[in-house]
C-alpha beads as a LAMMPS data file, in Angstrom:
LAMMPS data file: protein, C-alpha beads

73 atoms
72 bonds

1 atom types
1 bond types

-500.0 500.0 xlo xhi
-500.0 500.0 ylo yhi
-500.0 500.0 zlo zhi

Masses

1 110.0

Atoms # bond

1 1 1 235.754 -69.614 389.028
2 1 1 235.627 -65.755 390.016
3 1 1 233.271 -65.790 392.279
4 1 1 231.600 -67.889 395.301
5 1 1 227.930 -68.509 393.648
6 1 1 226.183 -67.721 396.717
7 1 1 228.021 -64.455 396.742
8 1 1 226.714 -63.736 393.147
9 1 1 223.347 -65.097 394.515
10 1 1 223.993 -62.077 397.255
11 1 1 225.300 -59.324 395.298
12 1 1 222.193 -59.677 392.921
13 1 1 219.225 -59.815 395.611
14 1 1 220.986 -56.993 397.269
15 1 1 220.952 -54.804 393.370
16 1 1 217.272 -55.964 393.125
17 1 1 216.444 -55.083 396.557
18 1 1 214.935 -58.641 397.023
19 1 1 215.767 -61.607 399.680
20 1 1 217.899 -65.103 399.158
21 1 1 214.282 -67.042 399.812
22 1 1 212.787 -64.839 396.489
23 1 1 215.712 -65.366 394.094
24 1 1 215.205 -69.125 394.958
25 1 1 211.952 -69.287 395.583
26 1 1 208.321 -70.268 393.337
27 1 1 207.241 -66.913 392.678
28 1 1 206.734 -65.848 389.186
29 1 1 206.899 -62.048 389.270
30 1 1 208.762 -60.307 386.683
31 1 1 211.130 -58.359 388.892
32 1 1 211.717 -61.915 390.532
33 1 1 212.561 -63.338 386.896
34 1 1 214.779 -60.640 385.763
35 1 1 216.524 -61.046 389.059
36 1 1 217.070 -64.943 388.519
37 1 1 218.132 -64.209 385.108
38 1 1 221.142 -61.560 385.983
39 1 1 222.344 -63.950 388.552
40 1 1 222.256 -67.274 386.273
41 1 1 223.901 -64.881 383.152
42 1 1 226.706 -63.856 386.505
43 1 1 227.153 -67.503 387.349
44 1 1 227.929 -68.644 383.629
45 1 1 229.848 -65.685 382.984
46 1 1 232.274 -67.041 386.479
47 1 1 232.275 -70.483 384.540
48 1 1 229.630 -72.384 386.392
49 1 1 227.748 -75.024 384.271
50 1 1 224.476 -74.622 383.343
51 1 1 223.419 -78.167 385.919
52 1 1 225.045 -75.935 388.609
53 1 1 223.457 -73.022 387.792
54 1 1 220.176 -74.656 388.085
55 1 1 220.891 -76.429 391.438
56 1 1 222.050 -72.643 393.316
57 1 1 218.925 -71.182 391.743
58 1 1 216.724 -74.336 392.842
59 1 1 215.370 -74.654 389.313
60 1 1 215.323 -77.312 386.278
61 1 1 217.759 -77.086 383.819
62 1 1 215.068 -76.418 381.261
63 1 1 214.760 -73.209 382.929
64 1 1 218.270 -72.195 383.186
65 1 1 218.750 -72.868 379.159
66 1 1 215.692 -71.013 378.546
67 1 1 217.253 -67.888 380.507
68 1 1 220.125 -67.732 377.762
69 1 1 218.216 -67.829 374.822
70 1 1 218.967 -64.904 372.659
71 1 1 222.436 -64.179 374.931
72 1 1 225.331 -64.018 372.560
73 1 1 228.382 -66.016 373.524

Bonds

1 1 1 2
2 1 2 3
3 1 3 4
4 1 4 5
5 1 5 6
6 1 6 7
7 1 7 8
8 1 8 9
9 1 9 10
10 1 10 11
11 1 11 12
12 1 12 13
13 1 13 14
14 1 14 15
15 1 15 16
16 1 16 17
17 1 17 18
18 1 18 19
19 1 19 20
20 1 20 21
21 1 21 22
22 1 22 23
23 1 23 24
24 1 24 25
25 1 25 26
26 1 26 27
27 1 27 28
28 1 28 29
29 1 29 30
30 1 30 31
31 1 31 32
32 1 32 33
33 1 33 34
34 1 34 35
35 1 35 36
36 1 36 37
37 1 37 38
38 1 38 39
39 1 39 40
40 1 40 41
41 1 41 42
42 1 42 43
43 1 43 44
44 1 44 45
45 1 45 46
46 1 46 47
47 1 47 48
48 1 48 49
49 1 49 50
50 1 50 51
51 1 51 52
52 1 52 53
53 1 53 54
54 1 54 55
55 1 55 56
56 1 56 57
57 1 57 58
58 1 58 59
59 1 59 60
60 1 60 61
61 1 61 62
62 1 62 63
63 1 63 64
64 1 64 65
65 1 65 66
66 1 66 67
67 1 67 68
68 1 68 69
69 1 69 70
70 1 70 71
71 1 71 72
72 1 72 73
């Protein structure tokens, strides 16, 4: 693993000028999405699974899958 997830989870909000609470949090805005997404694409790309992915980012691993569609491997 490259990197400490919750660093990743860090380095993103901090790019997206957002909080911790708003990466992980219920809100649905797309800035909030896009965030979530670069983060969970970061976290595979350090060779976290997709389950662990999903429990850093508080969501269901529906979600997480859904993020990749259309990535290339």
């Amino acid at each position: 693993m490259k990197n400490n997830p919750l660093q990743t989870m860090k380095d993103v909000c901090k790019e997206y000028g957002i909080s911790v609470e708003e990466l992980v949090g219920r809100n649905r805005r797309s800035h909030l999405i896009r965030a979530r997404k670069e983060a969970a694409k970061r976290m595979l790309e350090d060779g976290l699974r997709v389950s662990d992915i999903a429990f850093y980012l508080q969501r269901k691993y529906h979600n997480i899958t859904h993020y990749f569609k259309g990535l290339k491997s």
